[in-house]
N, C-alpha and C positions, 0 to 999 in steps of 0.2 A: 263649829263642827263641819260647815258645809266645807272646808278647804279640807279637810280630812278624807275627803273618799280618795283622791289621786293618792299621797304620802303620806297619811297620817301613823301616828305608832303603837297608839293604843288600840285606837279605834272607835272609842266610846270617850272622848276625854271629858264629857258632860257628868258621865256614872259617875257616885258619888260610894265609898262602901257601904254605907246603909243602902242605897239602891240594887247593888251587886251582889247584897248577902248578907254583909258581915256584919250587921246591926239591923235590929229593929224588925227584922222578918217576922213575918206571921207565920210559926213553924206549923207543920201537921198537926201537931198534938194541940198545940193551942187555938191553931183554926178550926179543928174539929168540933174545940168547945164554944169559940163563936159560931159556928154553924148548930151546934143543939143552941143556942142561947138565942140566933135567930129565929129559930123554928119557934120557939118559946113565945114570940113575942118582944123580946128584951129590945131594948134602942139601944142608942151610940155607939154598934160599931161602926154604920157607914156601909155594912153591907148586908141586902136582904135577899137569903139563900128562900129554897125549896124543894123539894123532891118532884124527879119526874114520874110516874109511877115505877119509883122503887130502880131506875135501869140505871141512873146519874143524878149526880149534884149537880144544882146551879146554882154560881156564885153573879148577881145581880151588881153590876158595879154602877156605885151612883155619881152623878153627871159630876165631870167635873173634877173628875179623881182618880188622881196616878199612885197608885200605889202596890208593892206587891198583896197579893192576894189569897197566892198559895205557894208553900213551899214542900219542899223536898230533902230531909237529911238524911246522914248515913244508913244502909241497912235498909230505907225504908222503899217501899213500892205507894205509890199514889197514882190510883184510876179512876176513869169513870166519873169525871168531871165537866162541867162546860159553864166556860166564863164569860160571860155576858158583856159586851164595853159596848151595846146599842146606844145610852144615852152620851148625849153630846159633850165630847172631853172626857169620858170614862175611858179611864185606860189602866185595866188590870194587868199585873203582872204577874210571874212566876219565875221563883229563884231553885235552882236545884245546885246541892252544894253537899262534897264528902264523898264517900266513898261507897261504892254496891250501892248506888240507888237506881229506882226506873222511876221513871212516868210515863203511864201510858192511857190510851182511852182514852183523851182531852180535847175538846174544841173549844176553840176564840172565835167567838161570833159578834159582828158590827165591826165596820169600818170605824179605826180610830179618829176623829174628827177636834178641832177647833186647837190643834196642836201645833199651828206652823213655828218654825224656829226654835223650836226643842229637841235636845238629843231625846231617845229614847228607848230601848230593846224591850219589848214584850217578855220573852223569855230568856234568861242567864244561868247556862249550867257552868260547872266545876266539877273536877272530879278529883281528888287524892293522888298521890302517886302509886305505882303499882293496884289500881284499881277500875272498875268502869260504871262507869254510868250510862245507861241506857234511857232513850227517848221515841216512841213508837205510836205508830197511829197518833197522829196528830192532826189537828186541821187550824192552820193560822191565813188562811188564803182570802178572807176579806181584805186585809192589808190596813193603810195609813194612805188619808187622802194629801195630796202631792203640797207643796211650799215647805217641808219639814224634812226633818233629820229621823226618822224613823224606820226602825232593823226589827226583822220579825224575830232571830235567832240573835244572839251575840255573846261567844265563848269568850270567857274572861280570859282577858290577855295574861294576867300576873298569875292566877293562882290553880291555871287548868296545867295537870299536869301528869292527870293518868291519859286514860281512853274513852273520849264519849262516842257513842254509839247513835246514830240516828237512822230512824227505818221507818218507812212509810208515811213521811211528812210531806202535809202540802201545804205549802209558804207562796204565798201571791200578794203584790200589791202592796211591797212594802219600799218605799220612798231610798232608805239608805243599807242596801243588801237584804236579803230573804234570811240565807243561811250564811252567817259571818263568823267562819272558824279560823281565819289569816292570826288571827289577835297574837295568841300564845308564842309563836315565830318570830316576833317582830325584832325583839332582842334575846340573846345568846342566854340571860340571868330572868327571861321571862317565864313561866310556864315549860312550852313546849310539850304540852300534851299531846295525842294523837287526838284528830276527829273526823269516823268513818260513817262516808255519807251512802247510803245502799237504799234502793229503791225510792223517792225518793221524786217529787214532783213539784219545779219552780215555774212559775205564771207572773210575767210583767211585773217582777221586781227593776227599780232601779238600783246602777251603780252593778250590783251582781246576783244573780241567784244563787249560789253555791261558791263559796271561798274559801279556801284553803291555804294554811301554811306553814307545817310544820313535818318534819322529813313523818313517814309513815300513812301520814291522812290521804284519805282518796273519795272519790265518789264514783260511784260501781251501780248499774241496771237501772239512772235515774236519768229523769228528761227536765229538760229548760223548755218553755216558751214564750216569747217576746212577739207578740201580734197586735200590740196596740195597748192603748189605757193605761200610761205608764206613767207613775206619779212621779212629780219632779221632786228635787233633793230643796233645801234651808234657799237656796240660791233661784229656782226655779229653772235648775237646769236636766236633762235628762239625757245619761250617758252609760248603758246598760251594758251589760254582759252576760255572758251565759252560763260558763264557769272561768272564775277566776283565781291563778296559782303567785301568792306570791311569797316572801322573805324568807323562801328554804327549799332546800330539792328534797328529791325524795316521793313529788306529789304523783298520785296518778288518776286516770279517770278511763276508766274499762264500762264496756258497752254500756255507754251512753246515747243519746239523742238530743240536740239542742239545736232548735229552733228560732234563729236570731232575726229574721226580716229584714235586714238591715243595718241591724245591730252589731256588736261583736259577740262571736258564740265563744270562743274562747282568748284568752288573754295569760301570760306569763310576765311578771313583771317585778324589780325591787330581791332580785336574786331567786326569782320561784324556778322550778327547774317542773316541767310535767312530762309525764310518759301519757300518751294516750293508746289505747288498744281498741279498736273493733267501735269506735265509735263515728256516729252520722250526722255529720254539720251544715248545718246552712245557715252562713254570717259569716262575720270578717274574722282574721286570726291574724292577734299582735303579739311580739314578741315569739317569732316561728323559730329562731334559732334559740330559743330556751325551751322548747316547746318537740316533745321525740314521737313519731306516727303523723298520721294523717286523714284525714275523712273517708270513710269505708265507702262513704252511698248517701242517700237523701235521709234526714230524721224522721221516726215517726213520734208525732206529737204525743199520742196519747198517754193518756199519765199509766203509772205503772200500778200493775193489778195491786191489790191492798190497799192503795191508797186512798183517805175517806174525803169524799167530796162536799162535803158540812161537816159544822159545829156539830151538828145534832149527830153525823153518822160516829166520827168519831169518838162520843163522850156514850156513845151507847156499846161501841166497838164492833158495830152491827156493820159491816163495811158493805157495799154492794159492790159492782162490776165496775172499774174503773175507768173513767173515759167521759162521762157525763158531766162535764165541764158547764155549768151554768152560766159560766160569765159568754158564751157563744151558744148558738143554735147546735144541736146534738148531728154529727154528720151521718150521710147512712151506713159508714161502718160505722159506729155505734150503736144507732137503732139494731145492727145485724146484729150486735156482739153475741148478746143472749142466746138468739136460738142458733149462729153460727159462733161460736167461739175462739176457735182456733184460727190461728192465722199463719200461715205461709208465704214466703216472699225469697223471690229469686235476683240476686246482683251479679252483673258480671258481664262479661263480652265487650265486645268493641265492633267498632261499622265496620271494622274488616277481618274482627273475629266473632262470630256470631256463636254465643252459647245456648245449649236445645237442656228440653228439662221433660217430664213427664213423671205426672205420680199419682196414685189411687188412694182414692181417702174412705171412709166404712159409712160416709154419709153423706148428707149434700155442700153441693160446693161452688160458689159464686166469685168474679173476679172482685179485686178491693184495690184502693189508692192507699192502703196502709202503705206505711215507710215512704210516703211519698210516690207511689207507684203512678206509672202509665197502666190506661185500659184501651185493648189493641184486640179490635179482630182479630187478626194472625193468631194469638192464641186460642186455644179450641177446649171448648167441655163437654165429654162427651158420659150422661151419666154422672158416675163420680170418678172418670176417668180425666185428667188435663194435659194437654199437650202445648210447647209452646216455646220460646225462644226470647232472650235478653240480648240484644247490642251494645249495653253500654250504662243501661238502664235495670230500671226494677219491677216486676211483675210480682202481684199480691194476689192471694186467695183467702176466702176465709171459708170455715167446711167447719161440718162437725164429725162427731165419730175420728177414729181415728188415722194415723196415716198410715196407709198396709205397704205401699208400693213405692219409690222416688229411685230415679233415673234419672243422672246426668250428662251433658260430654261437654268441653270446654270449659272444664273448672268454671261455673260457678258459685260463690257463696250461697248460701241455701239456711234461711234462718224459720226455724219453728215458734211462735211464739213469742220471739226477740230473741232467741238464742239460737246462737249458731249449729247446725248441726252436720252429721260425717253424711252423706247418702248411701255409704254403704251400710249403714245403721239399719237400714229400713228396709221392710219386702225378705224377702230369701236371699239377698246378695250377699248377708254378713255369712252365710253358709256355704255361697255360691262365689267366692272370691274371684272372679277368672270372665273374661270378656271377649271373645271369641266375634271379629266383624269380616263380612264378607262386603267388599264396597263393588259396585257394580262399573265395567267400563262405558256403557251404553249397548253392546252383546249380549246373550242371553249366556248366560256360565252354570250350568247344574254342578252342584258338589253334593260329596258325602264326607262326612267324618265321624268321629268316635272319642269319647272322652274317657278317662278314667273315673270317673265319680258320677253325681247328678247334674242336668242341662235341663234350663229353659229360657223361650224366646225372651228377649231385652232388648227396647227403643234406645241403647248405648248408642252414639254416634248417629241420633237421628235417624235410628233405621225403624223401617216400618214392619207393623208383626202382621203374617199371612198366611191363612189358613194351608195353603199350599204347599209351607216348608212343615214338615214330619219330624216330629222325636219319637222315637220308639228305643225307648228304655234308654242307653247311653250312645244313642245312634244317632245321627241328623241327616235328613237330605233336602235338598232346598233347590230355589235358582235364581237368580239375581238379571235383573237388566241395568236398568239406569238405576237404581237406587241404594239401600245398603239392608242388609240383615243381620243382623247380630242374636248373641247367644251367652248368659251367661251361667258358668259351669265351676264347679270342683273338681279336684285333681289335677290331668295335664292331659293331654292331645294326645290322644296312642296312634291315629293314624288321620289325614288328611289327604282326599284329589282333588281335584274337577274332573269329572267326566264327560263334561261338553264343555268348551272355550276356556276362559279364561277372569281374571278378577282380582283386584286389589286385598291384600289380607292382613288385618292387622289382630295381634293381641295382644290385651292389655293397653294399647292406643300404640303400639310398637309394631311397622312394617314387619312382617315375615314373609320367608321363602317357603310354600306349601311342601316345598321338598323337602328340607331339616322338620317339620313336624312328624313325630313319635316315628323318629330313626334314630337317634340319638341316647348316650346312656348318660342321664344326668347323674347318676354318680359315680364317673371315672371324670365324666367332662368340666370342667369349671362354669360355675351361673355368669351368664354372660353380661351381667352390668357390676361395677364398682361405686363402691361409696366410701369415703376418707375422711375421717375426723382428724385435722390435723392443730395442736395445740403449740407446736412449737415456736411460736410466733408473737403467744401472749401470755400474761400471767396470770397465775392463777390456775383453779381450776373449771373445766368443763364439763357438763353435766349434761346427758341428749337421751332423748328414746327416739327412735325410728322404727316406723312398722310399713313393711314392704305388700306388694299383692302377692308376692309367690314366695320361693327360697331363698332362705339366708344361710351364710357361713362366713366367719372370719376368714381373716384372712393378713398375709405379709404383705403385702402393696405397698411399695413406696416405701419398702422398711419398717413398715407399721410392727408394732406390738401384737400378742397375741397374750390376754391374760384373763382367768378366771373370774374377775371379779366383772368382767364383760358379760352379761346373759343374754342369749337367745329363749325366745319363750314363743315357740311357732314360727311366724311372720315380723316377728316383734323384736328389738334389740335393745336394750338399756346398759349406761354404761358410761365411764367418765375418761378424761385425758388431762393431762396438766402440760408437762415439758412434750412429750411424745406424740404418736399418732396413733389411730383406731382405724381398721379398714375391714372393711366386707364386700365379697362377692352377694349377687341378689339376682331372682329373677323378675319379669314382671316390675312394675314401678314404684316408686316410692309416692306411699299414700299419705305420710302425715312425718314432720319431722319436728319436735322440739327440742331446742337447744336453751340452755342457762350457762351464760359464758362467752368467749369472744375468739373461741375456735373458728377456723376457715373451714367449709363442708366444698367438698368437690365431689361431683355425682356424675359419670362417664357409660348410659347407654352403652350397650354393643362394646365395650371395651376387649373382653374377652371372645 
């Protein structure tokens, strides 16, 4: 087995069918009645169960003994278990096999011991075709001590060939892959089942934490890490990864984090094809030209919320706050987690593009090294007020209560929790769409202006808010020297001056001339920027929503189309193209575009 982690086809070529399932199981029903028979007293099964008070079963596996232990057939649900392989050579298994089944609630507690040079999977699902099987809250993170061939997960190559489902699994410390779902891929007449990895926490496995291979499978909101104590393979060698895509395209892996050290955090290989999105790597990446995206920013280690950190937590389903990783000292964001919870982190800027951030949270609020962040004077907490800037790098907070307020300028990413989010989400701006900046030359410049809707002040573009500048109802007067003040507002600019000197003005992050503000009639006049979906170039069809900050209207540009089944809805535009083109006039900027498809977008400022 140990040549088999590079090329092998099966994956398990040690499993025998009685191992995998197909004989000899100890099905539910009939474990149930060895488990009353050992409560009984009865001998010669080989295994001595007992109640925890009433929360889970424990199956006791006696030394010395690989056997499966519990299973899972069609229809059925199986929880609230926890399997015991403490004694020396105990190595229980579990076989889940057929169609509509779960397992969930289950921890494997004790490091598998006295096993070197054995293949062997702890756990073997299967699933029917057209069906799923589900696997949830688990805890198999003691692992298999090193010289051995041992897989915490191993999806039967031959006979999986619906959808398993894995969710909130933490797999550590197992010798030959953690989660090994590549199997069913390997050949065209194999399986080919899907297997979707979602939340989802790998710890110093060898060989791989996460494996995939078959077109559809993906792993999604789940983290790897490799820091050390990493058991060697049959061979005594130790060649890890983070996730690994191989014998089919089709794979993906969406916000992620994988934590390699040194190691390789991702790998593509033996025809695997991956799309990565929105994921954070630190390790080497082989096979890059099979391999679509690239590293967002730093990983944050931490396992993913749900996930149970024991045997014991899992087999009760009693999960706590995830992150208290026992095999390391608890860091102090951890200790923080509880009474700060939420976590905020900002990516983006460069040393010659520096991006500014500022947001008000409903509670208190400390800096963190989540996501791998720097802690930097330069940023400021004032209250539950934070101000602060990214070069290139990432800035973390963690706070509680909620986020009332977020401000940014210089695009950057801005992640709540681990997930990404819009900054216009947040504070009054989703109402206030409109960003009015007054940048100072070093002169002192008094203005006044007047909006159409509601205004108030906004640290957009790094400006500073001061008592000095006045809103009075839809009115502003201010004055600027060296710095910058901004404003963000509804509706449109009905009038703009300076009444002493002079000043840079931008809105929407777009230079203007204070003279064109609210002189103009935008509707005789055309919205002066262009946007063009053009299809004609590729096959197929294209599918886009675009959502702008101001006005939108079709439009003939470049010959474009004009057709009904295009919608405007606000700000918003949805809409498809195939052989043709889609074009729109806009005002204000384009705030989020998604495309499905391999149309050309061409986006032209000031065009009009």
């Amino acid at each position: 087995m140990a040549g088999s982690h590079q090329d092998d086809s099966t994956g398990k070529t040690g499993i025998t069918d009685s191992e995998s399932g197909k004989d000899g199981l100890i099905t539910r029903r009939s474990y149930v009645k060895l488990f009353g028979a050992a409560l009984a007293g009865a001998a010669g099964t080989g295994l001595a169960s007992k109640a925890d008070a009433q929360e889970y079963r424990v199956i006791e596996v006696p030394a010395n003994t690989k056997e499966v232990v519990l299973s899972v057939g069609s229809g059925e649900t199986v929880e609230n278990v926890l399997i015991d392989n403490s004694a020396p050579g105990a190595a229980g298994r579990i076989a889940c096999r057929g169609s509509d089944w779960t397992l969930r609630n289950v921890g494997i507690k004790g490091r598998v011991t006295d096993r070197q040079g054995e293949d062997f999977a702890t756990i073997i699902p299967q699933v029917d075709a057209g069906s799923t099987g589900v696997i949830e809250n688990l805890y198999m993170g003691d692992g298999a001590e090193g010289k051995s061939n041992m897989t915490g997960m191993w999806v039967d190559a031959k006979n999986h060939e619906g959808t398993l489902k894995l969710r909130n699994i933490n797999v550590g410390h197992w010798s030959d892959n953690g989660l090994y779902g590549s199997g069913p891929g390997v050949y065209d007449d194999y399986g080919m089942g899907e297997v979707h990895i979602e939340s989802c926490y790998a710890h110093n496995n060898n060989i791989s934490g996460f494996r995939i291979g078959t077109p559809g499978s993906y792993v999604k909101d789940s983290v790897v890490v490799n820091d050390g104590d990493i058991p060697s393979e049959g061979r005594g060698l130790v060649n890890a990864r983070g996730i690994w895509a191989k014998e089919q395209d089709g794979l993906q892996a969406t916000g992620c984090d994988v934590n390699a050290s040194g190691h390789i955090a991702v790998q593509a290989s033996d025809k695997g094809q991956l799309t990565m999105k929105n994921c954070r790597l630190n390790g080497d990446i082989v096979g890059a030209d099979a391999i679509s995206g690239s590293s967002t920013g730093s990983p944050d280690p931490t396992p993913p919320s749900g996930v149970p950190m024991s045997a014991e937590e899992a087999a009760s389903g009693n999960v706590s706050t995830a992150g208290d990783d026992t095999s390391s000292p608890p860091t102090d964001d951890q200790q923080d987690s509880t009474a700060l919870p939420n976590v905020l982190s900002v990516e983006g800027g460069s040393p010659d593009q520096v991006a500014t951030y500022a947001f008000t949270v409903g509670g208190d609020v400390e800096k963190s090294t989540d996501r791998g962040a720097s802690i930097n004077d330069e940023d400021t907490i004032d209250g539950s007020t934070v101000e602060g800037a990214v070069a290139g790098g990432t800035d973390s907070f963690r706070f509680s209560g909620d986020l009332q307020d977020l401000s940014t300028d210089g695009s950057p990413t801005v992640y709540l929790n681990g997930e990404q989010i819009d900054p216009a989400d947040y504070g009054d701006k989703a109402s206030l769409p409109n960003v009015v900046s007054i940048d100072g030359t070093g002169t002192r410049a008094d203005y006044r202006f007047a909006v159409g809707g509601d205004i108030e002040k906004s640290t957009a573009r790094g400006a500073s808010i001061n008592d000095g500048d006045t809103i009075d109802g839809s009115t502003v007067e201010g004055a600027v020297a060296g710095g910058i003040d901004s404003f963000a507002f509804s509706g449109s600019i009905t009038e703009f001056a300076f009444t002493v000197g002079s000043a840079t003005l931008y809105v929407n992050d777009q230079q203007v001339n204070p003279a064109d503000l609210g002189t103009s009639d935008s509707a005789s006049e055309p919205l002066p920027n262009t946007l063009v979906i053009d299809g004609s170039q590729t096959d197929g069809i294209t599918e886009y929503t675009v959502e702008v900050s101001g006005d939108v209207a079709k439009s003939t540009l470049d010959g474009a189309s004009i057709n009904d089944g295009d919608t405007i809805d606000g700000s918003s535009v949805s809409g498809s193209v195939s052989t043709g083109a889609d074009a729109f006039e806009f005002s204000g900027f384009v705030r989020s575009l998604d495309l499905t498809g391999g149309a050309d977008v061409t986006v032209d400022y000031g065009a009009n």
